[in-house]
C-alpha positions, 0 to 999 in steps of 0.5 A: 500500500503506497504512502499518503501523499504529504500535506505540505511541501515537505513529507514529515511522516518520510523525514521528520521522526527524531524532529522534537529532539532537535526543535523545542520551544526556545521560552524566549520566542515562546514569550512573544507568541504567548504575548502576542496572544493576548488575554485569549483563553481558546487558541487553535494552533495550526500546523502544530507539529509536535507541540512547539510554542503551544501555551499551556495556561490556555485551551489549545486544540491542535492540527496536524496532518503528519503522523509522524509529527503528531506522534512526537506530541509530548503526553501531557500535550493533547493529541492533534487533530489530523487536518490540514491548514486549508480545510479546517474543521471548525465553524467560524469564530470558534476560537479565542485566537489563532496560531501557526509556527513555522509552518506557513512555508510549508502548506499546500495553499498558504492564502488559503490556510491564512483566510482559513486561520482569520475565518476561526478566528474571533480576535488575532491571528499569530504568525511566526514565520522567516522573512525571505528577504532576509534569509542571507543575513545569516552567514549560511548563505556563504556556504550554502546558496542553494539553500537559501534559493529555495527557502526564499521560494518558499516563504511566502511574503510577509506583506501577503501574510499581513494582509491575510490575517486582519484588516490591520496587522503588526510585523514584528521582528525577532531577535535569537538568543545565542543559546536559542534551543530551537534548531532551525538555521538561525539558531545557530548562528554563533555555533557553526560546528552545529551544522557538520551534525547530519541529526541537526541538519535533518531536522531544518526542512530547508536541506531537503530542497537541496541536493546532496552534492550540494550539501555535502559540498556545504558541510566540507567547506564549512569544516574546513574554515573551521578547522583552518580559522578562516570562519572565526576570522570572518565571522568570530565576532557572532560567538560573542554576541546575545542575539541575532536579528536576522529573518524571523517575523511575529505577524500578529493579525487583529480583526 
């Protein structure tokens, strides 16, 4: 029997087991989707993966079509419902506040998921995503520019989520800490010996629209400079530094 086909641009039920290891809630990011929440007490939260950034002072009902991504739920977490962004199985204005993170870029339909979060949705509509125009602000870009190419694809613009998530909507941009726990690229911007580790990579989507010439070609470069000096002398001066504001956006919709 064939497998479903993936619900998104990338198949998490083929790819994305081990997921949760490597991406957690950072409670510094955390705190500013909780925030921007508001005082909503009923929040749906769209493209849930395993649970990350989920608020656990306030009723949460989860999406999430992959399988594998709803098996990596935490117990104390409640399970997923399987759906997708594009069809939710919710009257309108069913819920307090709605949500989606990191996950956008990866929906079939993104405009019509987001018509589909501000349909649910009686008060703001939470987007945390990565602004495409930004994505070679990390210094990845040297090594890697196949994968920005294609995240830059995918990333739908951040004017389009604005205008598709309320009739006025603020872009807020995010700064990482340097010891951020959530593996995505950006993370580890001050820690490049992270991405050498295959588990690390495996768990940033973007490497899977590259191809494995490339990559491999990517992590060769990166080793050496970094056995050689050449990295820190280019870029030494991100080991020291709190944060990083490179491409991550909180959008927060308002009705």
């Amino acid at each position: 029997m064939s497998s479903p086909a993936p619900a998104g641009d990338f198949d998490y039920d083929r790819h994305g087991h081990g997921y949760a290891r490597q991406r957690r809630t950072d409670p510094r990011i955390a705190a500013h989707v909780h925030a921007a929440l508001g005082p909503a007490r009923t929040v749906v939260n769209v493209g849930a993966g395993a649970g990350s950034y989920e608020p656990e002072d306030r009723h949460v009902v989860a999406v999430e079509p992959s399988a594998a991504m709803r098996a990596q739920r935490p117990r104390h977490l409640a399970p997923a419902v399987n759906a997708t962004a594009e069809r939710l199985p919710f009257d309108d204005d069913a819920f307090d506040a709605a949500m989606a993170t990191v996950t956008v870029h990866q929906w079939s339909d993104t405009e019509r998921g987001l018509r589909e979060l501000r349909r649910v949705s009686r008060g703001p509509v939470v987007v945390l995503t990565f602004d495409g125009d930004a994505l070679d602000l990390l210094w990845l870009a040297e090594y890697a520019p196949e994968l920005i190419a294609a995240e830059r694809r995918r990333y739908p613009p951040i004017d389009l989520i604005a205008s598709l998530v309320g009739g006025r909507a603020d872009v807020v941009p995010v700064a990482i800490p340097i010891d951020c726990v959530d593996g995505f690229t950006e993370a580890y911007y001050a820690r490049p010996e992270r991405f050498l580790d295959p588990g690390v990579r495996a768990s940033q989507s973007a490497w899977g629209f590259v191809d494995d010439a490339a990559e491999a070609r990517a992590v060769e470069e990166l080793r050496r400079d970094l056995e050689s000096g050449a990295w820190d002398h280019r870029h030494g001066r991100l080991r020291d530094q709190p944060e990083f504001l490179g491409s991550l956006r909180l959008i927060i919709g308002h009705p």
